[in-house]
N, C-alpha and C positions, 0 to 999 in steps of 0.2 A: 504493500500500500504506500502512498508518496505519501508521505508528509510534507505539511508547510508551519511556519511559525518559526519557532525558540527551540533549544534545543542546549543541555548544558551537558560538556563534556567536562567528565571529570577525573582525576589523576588516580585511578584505583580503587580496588574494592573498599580500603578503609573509608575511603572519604563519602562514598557512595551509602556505606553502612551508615558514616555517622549523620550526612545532612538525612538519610531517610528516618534516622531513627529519633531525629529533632525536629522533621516535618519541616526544615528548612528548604526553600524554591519550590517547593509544592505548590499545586498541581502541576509543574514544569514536567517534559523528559529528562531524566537525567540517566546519562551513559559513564560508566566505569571505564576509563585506558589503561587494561592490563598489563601493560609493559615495562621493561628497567632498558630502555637506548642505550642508555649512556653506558652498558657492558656487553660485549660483544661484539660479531659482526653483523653489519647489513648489507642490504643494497641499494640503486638508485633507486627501482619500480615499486614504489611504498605498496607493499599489502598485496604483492602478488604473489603468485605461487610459488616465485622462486622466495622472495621475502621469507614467504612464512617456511619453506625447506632450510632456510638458516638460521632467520631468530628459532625456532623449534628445537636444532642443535644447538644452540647456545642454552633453550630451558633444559633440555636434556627431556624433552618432551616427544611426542610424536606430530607430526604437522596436523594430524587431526585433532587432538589435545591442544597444541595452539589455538588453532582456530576455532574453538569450544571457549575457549579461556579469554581471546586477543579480539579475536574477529569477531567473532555470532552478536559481541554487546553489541561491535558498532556499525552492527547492518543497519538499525536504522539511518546513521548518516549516509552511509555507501547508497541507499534506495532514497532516499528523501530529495525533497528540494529547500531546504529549510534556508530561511532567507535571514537570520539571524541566529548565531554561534557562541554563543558565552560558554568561557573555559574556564578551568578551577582549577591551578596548579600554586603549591607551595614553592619558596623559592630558592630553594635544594637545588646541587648539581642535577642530580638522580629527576629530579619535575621537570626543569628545566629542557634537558634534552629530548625528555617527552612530546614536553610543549611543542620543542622545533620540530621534533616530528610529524604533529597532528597540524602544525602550521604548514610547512614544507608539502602534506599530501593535500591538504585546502588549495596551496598554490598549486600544486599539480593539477588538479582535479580544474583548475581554472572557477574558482569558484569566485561569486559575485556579490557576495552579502556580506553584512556587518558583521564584526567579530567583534568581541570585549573581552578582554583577559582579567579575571580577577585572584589576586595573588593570594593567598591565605595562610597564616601565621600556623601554629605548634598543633592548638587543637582547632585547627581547621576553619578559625576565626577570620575573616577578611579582612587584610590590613592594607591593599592598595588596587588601584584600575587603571588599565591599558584600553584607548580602543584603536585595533590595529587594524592596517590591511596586510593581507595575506601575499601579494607582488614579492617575489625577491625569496621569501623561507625558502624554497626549493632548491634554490643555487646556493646558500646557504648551507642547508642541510647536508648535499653533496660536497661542498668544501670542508665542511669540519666534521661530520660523522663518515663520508665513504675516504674522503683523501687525505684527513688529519690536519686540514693546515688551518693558521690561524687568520681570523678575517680580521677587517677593519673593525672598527668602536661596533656595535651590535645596539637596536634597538628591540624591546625594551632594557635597561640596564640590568635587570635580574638576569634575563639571556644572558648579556654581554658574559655576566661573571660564570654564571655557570657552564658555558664556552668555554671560559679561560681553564675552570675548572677539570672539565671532563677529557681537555685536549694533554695535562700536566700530571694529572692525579695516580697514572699508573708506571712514570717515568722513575729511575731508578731513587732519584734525588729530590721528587715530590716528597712535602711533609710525612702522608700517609705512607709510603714505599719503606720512610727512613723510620718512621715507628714501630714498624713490620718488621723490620730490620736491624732492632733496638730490642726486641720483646720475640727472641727468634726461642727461647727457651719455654715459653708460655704457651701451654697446651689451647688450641684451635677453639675450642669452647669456650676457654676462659677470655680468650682475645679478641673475640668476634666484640661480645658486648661491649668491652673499652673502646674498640675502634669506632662502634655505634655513639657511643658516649663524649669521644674527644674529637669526634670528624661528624659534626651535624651540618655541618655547611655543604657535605655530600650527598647526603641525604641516602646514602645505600642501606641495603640490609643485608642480614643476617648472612643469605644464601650467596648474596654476594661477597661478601667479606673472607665467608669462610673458600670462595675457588680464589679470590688473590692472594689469601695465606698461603691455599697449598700448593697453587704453581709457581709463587714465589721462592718457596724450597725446596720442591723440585728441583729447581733450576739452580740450588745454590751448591 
Protein backbone atom coordinates (compact mmCIF):
# COMPACT_ATOMS: atom_id res chain seq x y z
CA UNK A 1 0.00 0.00 0.00
CA UNK A 2 1.64 3.65 -0.80
CA UNK A 3 1.76 5.76 1.98
CA UNK A 4 1.70 9.53 2.02
CA UNK A 5 2.31 11.91 5.07
CA UNK A 6 5.16 11.64 8.02
CA UNK A 7 6.97 9.03 8.70
CA UNK A 8 9.71 8.82 11.73
CA UNK A 9 12.66 6.98 11.30
CA UNK A 10 14.35 5.93 14.13
CA UNK A 11 17.80 4.69 15.40
CA UNK A 12 16.92 1.09 16.64
CA UNK A 13 14.80 -1.15 18.46
CA UNK A 14 15.74 0.71 21.90
CA UNK A 15 14.43 3.86 20.98
CA UNK A 16 11.50 2.46 19.10
CA UNK A 17 10.67 0.44 22.52
CA UNK A 18 11.01 3.54 24.58
CA UNK A 19 9.06 6.48 22.47
CA UNK A 20 6.36 3.48 22.17
CA UNK A 21 6.34 2.65 25.56
CA UNK A 22 5.89 6.78 26.49
CA UNK A 23 3.39 7.12 23.63
CA UNK A 24 5.74 9.67 22.43
CA UNK A 25 4.88 10.83 18.28
CA UNK A 26 1.83 8.95 18.49
CA UNK A 27 -0.38 8.25 16.29
CA UNK A 28 2.89 8.89 13.91
CA UNK A 29 4.65 5.68 11.80
CA UNK A 30 7.52 5.09 13.54
CA UNK A 31 10.25 2.61 11.92
CA UNK A 32 13.39 1.14 13.98
CA UNK A 33 17.14 1.38 11.73
CA UNK A 34 18.58 -1.83 12.78
CA UNK A 35 21.85 -1.38 12.00
CA UNK A 36 25.63 -0.50 13.48
CA UNK A 37 27.43 1.24 9.76
CA UNK A 38 29.89 2.42 11.25
CA UNK A 39 31.49 -1.42 11.65
CA UNK A 40 32.17 -3.20 8.85
CA UNK A 41 32.00 -3.43 5.35
CA UNK A 42 29.44 -2.20 2.80
CA UNK A 43 28.72 -1.06 -0.50
CA UNK A 44 27.71 1.61 -2.84
CA UNK A 45 23.87 0.01 -3.93
CA UNK A 46 22.26 0.85 -0.25
CA UNK A 47 19.89 -2.19 0.50
CA UNK A 48 20.60 -4.23 -2.33
CA UNK A 49 21.11 -7.77 -2.44
CA UNK A 50 24.55 -7.55 -2.65
CA UNK A 51 24.33 -4.81 0.46
CA UNK A 52 22.45 -7.19 2.46
CA UNK A 53 25.13 -10.48 1.36
CA UNK A 54 27.64 -8.23 3.21
CA UNK A 55 26.31 -6.40 6.10
CA UNK A 56 24.73 -10.07 6.83
CA UNK A 57 28.48 -11.28 7.01
CA UNK A 58 29.44 -8.63 9.18
CA UNK A 59 26.11 -9.62 11.74
CA UNK A 60 27.26 -13.06 11.28
CA UNK A 61 23.68 -13.46 10.27
CA UNK A 62 22.04 -15.06 7.36
CA UNK A 63 20.81 -12.52 4.48
CA UNK A 64 17.42 -13.63 5.22
CA UNK A 65 17.81 -12.96 9.07
CA UNK A 66 19.15 -9.44 7.89
CA UNK A 67 16.45 -8.64 6.15
CA UNK A 68 13.84 -9.90 8.81
CA UNK A 69 15.86 -7.67 11.25
CA UNK A 70 17.35 -4.48 8.67
CA UNK A 71 14.85 -4.40 5.82
CA UNK A 72 11.01 -5.85 6.54
CA UNK A 73 10.94 -2.48 9.25
CA UNK A 74 11.76 -0.24 6.51
CA UNK A 75 9.43 -1.59 3.65
CA UNK A 76 7.38 0.99 4.58
CA UNK A 77 9.63 3.69 3.23
CA UNK A 78 11.05 1.59 0.31
CA UNK A 79 6.88 1.32 -0.97
CA UNK A 80 5.75 4.72 0.38
CA UNK A 81 5.72 8.01 -1.01
CA UNK A 82 5.96 9.88 2.14
CA UNK A 83 6.55 13.46 1.60
CA UNK A 84 7.87 14.32 4.84
CA UNK A 85 10.80 12.34 6.98
CA UNK A 86 11.68 13.03 10.42
CA UNK A 87 14.73 11.07 11.92
CA UNK A 88 15.76 10.23 15.54
CA UNK A 89 19.29 9.73 15.96
CA UNK A 90 21.55 10.31 19.12
CA UNK A 91 24.67 11.90 18.46
CA UNK A 92 27.16 8.85 18.88
CA UNK A 93 29.63 7.95 16.22
CA UNK A 94 27.63 4.52 16.03
CA UNK A 95 23.96 7.08 15.02
CA UNK A 96 25.65 9.15 13.32
CA UNK A 97 26.83 6.84 10.53
CA UNK A 98 23.48 5.43 10.48
CA UNK A 99 22.16 8.78 9.87
CA UNK A 100 24.47 9.10 6.69
CA UNK A 101 23.27 6.01 5.60
CA UNK A 102 19.51 6.47 5.75
CA UNK A 103 20.47 10.07 4.22
CA UNK A 104 22.86 8.82 1.50
CA UNK A 105 19.86 6.20 0.34
CA UNK A 106 17.13 9.34 0.49
CA UNK A 107 19.78 10.86 -1.97
CA UNK A 108 19.99 7.87 -3.96
CA UNK A 109 16.48 7.03 -4.18
CA UNK A 110 16.29 10.83 -5.50
CA UNK A 111 13.98 11.62 -3.03
CA UNK A 112 11.83 15.04 -2.82
CA UNK A 113 10.55 15.89 0.43
CA UNK A 114 11.29 17.54 3.62
CA UNK A 115 13.55 15.89 6.09
CA UNK A 116 14.05 17.08 9.92
CA UNK A 117 16.67 15.55 11.93
CA UNK A 118 16.01 15.42 15.52
CA UNK A 119 19.04 14.77 17.76
CA UNK A 120 18.39 13.07 21.00
CA UNK A 121 20.27 13.01 24.26
CA UNK A 122 21.10 9.65 26.83
CA UNK A 123 17.51 8.75 27.54
CA UNK A 124 16.33 9.45 24.35
CA UNK A 125 15.24 13.16 25.26
CA UNK A 126 15.45 15.72 22.30
CA UNK A 127 18.19 18.16 22.68
CA UNK A 128 18.47 19.71 19.13
CA UNK A 129 16.85 20.04 15.11
CA UNK A 130 18.26 19.99 11.78
CA UNK A 131 16.14 20.56 8.73
CA UNK A 132 18.02 19.04 5.99
CA UNK A 133 18.14 18.39 2.22
CA UNK A 134 19.09 15.17 1.21
CA UNK A 135 21.42 16.49 -2.23
CA UNK A 136 25.09 15.52 -1.80
CA UNK A 137 24.65 12.25 1.47
CA UNK A 138 25.23 9.86 -1.22
CA UNK A 139 28.76 11.14 -2.52
CA UNK A 140 29.38 11.55 0.99
CA UNK A 141 28.57 8.27 2.06
CA UNK A 142 30.65 6.66 -0.78
CA UNK A 143 33.61 8.96 0.38
CA UNK A 144 33.86 8.19 3.91
CA UNK A 145 32.11 4.80 4.41
CA UNK A 146 33.03 2.79 0.93
CA UNK A 147 36.71 4.71 0.31
CA UNK A 148 37.65 5.85 3.87
CA UNK A 149 38.67 9.29 3.14
CA UNK A 150 38.02 12.37 4.92
CA UNK A 151 35.68 15.09 3.54
CA UNK A 152 35.43 18.60 3.83
CA UNK A 153 33.62 20.45 7.21
CA UNK A 154 30.21 18.11 7.19
CA UNK A 155 26.84 19.47 7.78
CA UNK A 156 25.15 18.96 10.32
CA UNK A 157 28.14 19.38 12.98
CA UNK A 158 27.13 16.01 14.90
CA UNK A 159 27.95 14.29 11.39
CA UNK A 160 30.90 16.20 10.89
CA UNK A 161 32.20 14.70 14.23
CA UNK A 162 31.03 11.48 14.09
CA UNK A 163 32.83 11.23 10.45
CA UNK A 164 35.94 12.32 12.16
CA UNK A 165 35.03 9.65 14.50
CA UNK A 166 34.31 6.57 12.76
CA UNK A 167 37.18 7.39 9.99
CA UNK A 168 40.05 7.36 13.21
CA UNK A 169 38.57 5.02 15.80
CA UNK A 170 39.93 1.63 14.67
CA UNK A 171 43.56 3.18 13.72
CA UNK A 172 46.39 1.76 15.76
CA UNK A 173 46.98 5.16 17.61
CA UNK A 174 43.16 6.08 18.16
CA UNK A 175 42.36 6.61 22.00
CA UNK A 176 40.07 3.49 21.90
CA UNK A 177 42.84 1.15 19.86
CA UNK A 178 45.43 2.54 22.79
CA UNK A 179 43.12 1.59 25.76
CA UNK A 180 42.78 -1.84 24.17
CA UNK A 181 46.19 -1.85 24.13
CA UNK A 182 46.73 -0.72 27.65
CA UNK A 183 44.19 -3.36 29.36
CA UNK A 184 45.59 -6.37 26.85
CA UNK A 185 45.42 -8.55 30.39
CA UNK A 186 41.70 -7.96 31.03
CA UNK A 187 39.47 -10.69 30.26
CA UNK A 188 36.83 -9.77 27.07
CA UNK A 189 33.81 -9.54 29.47
CA UNK A 190 35.26 -7.57 31.94
CA UNK A 191 36.47 -4.87 29.07
CA UNK A 192 33.65 -4.80 26.85
CA UNK A 193 31.75 -2.80 29.78
CA UNK A 194 34.75 -0.15 30.49
CA UNK A 195 35.06 0.58 26.96
CA UNK A 196 31.11 1.06 26.97
CA UNK A 197 31.75 3.27 29.82
CA UNK A 198 34.99 5.44 28.96
CA UNK A 199 34.12 5.78 25.00
CA UNK A 200 30.36 7.18 24.89
CA UNK A 201 31.02 9.44 22.24
CA UNK A 202 31.13 6.01 20.14
CA UNK A 203 28.23 5.04 20.84
CA UNK A 204 29.09 1.07 20.05
CA UNK A 205 28.03 -1.90 21.97
CA UNK A 206 28.74 -4.79 23.42
CA UNK A 207 28.96 -7.06 20.21
CA UNK A 208 30.97 -4.67 18.90
CA UNK A 209 33.41 -4.14 21.28
CA UNK A 210 33.98 -7.51 22.08
CA UNK A 211 35.04 -8.46 17.74
CA UNK A 212 37.66 -5.32 18.11
CA UNK A 213 39.14 -6.86 21.31
CA UNK A 214 39.47 -10.14 19.70
CA UNK A 215 40.88 -9.23 16.37
CA UNK A 216 42.84 -6.93 17.96
CA UNK A 217 44.94 -9.96 19.57
CA UNK A 218 44.68 -11.88 17.03
CA UNK A 219 46.62 -9.95 15.29
CA UNK A 220 49.06 -9.14 18.02
Amino acid sequence: MIRTGTVQILNGTEMYKNFKETHFLEPELMIPFNEAMCYGAACEDLFSDEFTEIRAKVHHVTPAQYAEITLNPLEPVFCGNFDHIALWFDEDMFCQINLLTILAWLDQTDYKGSVDLHLVGEHFQPVNYYSLKVKGYYQLYKQVVIHETSPQKVYPSPLNMGIELYLNYLKKDSDLMLYIQKHQEVPIKELVPLLIDNFKDYGLGDTQYAEIIKSYRQNQ
